[in-house]
N, C-alpha and C positions, 0 to 999 in steps of 0.2 A: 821905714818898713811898716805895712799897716799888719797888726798883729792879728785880722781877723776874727773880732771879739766884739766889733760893735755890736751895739742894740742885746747885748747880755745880761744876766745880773749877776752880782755878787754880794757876797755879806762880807765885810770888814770888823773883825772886831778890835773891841778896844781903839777909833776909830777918829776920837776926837784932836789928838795931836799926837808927837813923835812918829814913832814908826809905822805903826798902822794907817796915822794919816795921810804918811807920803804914799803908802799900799794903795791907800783908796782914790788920793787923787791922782795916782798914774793911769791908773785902772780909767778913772771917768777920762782922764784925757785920753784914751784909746777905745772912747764911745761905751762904755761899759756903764749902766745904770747900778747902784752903788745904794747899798743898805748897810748903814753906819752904826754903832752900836758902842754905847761907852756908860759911865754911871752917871757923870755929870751932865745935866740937861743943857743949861746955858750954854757951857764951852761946846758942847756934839749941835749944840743946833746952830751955833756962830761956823763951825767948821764944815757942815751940811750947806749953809748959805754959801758958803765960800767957795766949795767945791763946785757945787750947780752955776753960782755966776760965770766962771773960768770956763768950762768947759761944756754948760747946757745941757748936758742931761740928770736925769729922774736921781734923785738924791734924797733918801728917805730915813731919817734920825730918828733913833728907838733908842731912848736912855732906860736903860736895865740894868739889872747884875748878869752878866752874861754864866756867871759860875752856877746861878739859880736854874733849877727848872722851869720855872714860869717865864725867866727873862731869857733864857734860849726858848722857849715855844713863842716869847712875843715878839723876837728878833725873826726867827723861822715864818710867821706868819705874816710879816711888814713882807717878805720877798717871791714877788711873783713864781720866781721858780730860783733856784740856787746852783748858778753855772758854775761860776767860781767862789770857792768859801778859803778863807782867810782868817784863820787861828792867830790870837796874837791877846795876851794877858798879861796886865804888870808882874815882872819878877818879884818872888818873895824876897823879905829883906835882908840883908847880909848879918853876919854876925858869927861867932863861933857857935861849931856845933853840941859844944858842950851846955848850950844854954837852951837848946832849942828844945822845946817840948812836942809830946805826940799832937797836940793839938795844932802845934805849927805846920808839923809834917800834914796831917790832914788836908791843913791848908792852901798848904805851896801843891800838892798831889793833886789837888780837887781842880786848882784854878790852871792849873799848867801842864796834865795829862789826862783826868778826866772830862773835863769839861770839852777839850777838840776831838777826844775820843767820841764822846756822845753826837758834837756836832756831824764828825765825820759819819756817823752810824748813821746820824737823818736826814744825811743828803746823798749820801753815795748813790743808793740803788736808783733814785730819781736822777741822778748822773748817766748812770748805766744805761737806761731804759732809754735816755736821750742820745746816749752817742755821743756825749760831749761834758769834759766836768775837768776842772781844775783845782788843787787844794792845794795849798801853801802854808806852813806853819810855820811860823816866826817861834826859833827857840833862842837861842843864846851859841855866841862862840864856846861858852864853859860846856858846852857836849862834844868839842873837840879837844878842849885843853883847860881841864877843868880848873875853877877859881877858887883858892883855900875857905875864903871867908862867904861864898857863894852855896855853900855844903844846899843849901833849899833847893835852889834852885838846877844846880849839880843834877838830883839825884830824880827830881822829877819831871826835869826836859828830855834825861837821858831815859827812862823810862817811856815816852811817847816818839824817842826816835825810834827805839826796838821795835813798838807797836807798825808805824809807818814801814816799818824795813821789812816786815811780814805782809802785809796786804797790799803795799802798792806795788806788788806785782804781780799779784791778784787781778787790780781792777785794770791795766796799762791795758790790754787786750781789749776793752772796752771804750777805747781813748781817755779815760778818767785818770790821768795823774796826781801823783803825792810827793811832796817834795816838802825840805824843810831849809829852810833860810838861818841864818847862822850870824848873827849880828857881832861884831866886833863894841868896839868902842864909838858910841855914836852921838851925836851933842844930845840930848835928851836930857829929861827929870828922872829917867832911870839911872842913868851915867850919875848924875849931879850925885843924887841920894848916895850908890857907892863909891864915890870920892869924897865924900862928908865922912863916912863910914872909915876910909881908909883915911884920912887926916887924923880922924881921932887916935884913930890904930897906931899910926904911925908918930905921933905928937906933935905934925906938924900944922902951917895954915893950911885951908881948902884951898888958897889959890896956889900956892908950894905944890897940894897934892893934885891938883889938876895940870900945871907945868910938868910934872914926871911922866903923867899918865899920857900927854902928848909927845913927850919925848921919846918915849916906851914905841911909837908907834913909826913905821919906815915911812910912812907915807906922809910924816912931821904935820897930821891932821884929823883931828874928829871927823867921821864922817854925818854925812846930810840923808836927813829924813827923804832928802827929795831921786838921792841916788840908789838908795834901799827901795824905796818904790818903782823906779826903774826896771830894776834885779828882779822885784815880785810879779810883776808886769808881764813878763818877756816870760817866766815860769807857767802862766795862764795865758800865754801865746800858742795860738794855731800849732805855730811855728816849734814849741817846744812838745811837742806828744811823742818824741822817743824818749824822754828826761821823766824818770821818776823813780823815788828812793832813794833820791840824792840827798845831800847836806851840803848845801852851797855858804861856804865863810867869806864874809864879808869884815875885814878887819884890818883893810888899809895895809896889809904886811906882816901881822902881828903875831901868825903862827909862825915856827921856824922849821914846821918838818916838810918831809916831801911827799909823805900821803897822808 
């Protein structure tokens, strides 16, 4: 199916591996020119090279803090114009919420509600004005079926879906969709981290607590960076402009309800 998106751009962020980078390379593989954005220089430009070989087009790595104002104005200014934009920032770290300070919460707030808030705000109306805009936000399954030791993350993915569930029904009338992606359990350094986390928790090895954690799962499998990008893909498809406000979960089986 050609998703009718060639010769586009999008910004990707957090872009250099796991999730965002399957985001960005499904995107280039369906002719989409791709503005990459991560902190690390070496791994975003090994992953920029890699993506341009594969698939040929324009691929342009901007190592920032994408949580900064200055490193979303230098991400915003590397992209000819921003067709489709791509929210996506590492999850704050697990741990009981008893331990978590205001300064934490600021934190986890900043990098995983305000920061796609802001993005969203300086690209929509240039969306609008074109006729055509796609945004996808990579939050976490724990905004459908929240995670005990997740309390950061809980409370500020679920805070930018409320935001998304008010405006993108706003913009749909403009063909500008908002939609949010809902990751389950995926092989990642996100995954790793909260299974190191839940070993300890629980007193067992990491490789113990990583054997439960696929067991946990019907689809007896982590999933791949490369089928999460597929999912975000197909959401900034031509083809998807009635889809918006959604929360699409991606989790192998993992929720047990029926809405």
């Amino acid at each position: 199916m050609d998703f009718g998106i060639a010769g586009k751009w999008a910004l990707v962020c957090g872009a250099s591996k796991g999730l965002g980078y399957g985001c960005a390379r499904a995107l280039a593989g369906e002719g989409v020119n791709v503005v990459i954005n991560a902190r690390s220089e070496q791994s975003l430009r090994e992953a920029a090279a890699r993506i341009a070989d594969e698939t040929g087009v324009q691929v342009v790595p901007v190592a920032i803090d994408i949580t900064t104002e200055a490193g979303r104005a230098a991400a915003l200014a590397a992209c000819p114009q921003v067709d489709i934009l791509v929210n996506n920032a590492g999850g704050p770290p697990p741990g009981d919420f008893r331990n978590f300070t205001r300064d934490d919460w600021i934190r986890a707030v900043d990098a995983n509600m305000l920061t796609p808030i802001e993005l969203i705000k300086a690209t929509v109306d240039g969306m609008i004005e074109r006729k055509f805009g796609r945004i996808v936000n990579i939050t976490s399954s724990a905004v459908k079926a929240p995670i005990d030791i997740l309390g950061l993350s809980n409370g500020a993915r679920s805070g930018l879906t409320g935001f998304v569930a008010g405006i993108s029904r706003k913009t749909v009338v403009h063909n500008v969709t908002i939609n949010n992606l809902l990751p389950g359990m995926f092989d990642t350094d996100r995954l790793k981290g909260t299974i190191e986390a839940a070993a300890k928790q629980q007193g067992v090895s990491i490789e113990e607590a990583r054997k439960r954690r696929v067991a946990s799962v019907p689809a007896g499998r982590l999933g791949t960076s490369e089928e999460f990008g597929q999912a975000c893909a197909y959401l900034c498809s031509a083809q998807a402009s009635y889809v918006t406000g959604q929360n699409f979960l991606i989790d192998g089986g993992v929720y047990p309800g029926t809405f």
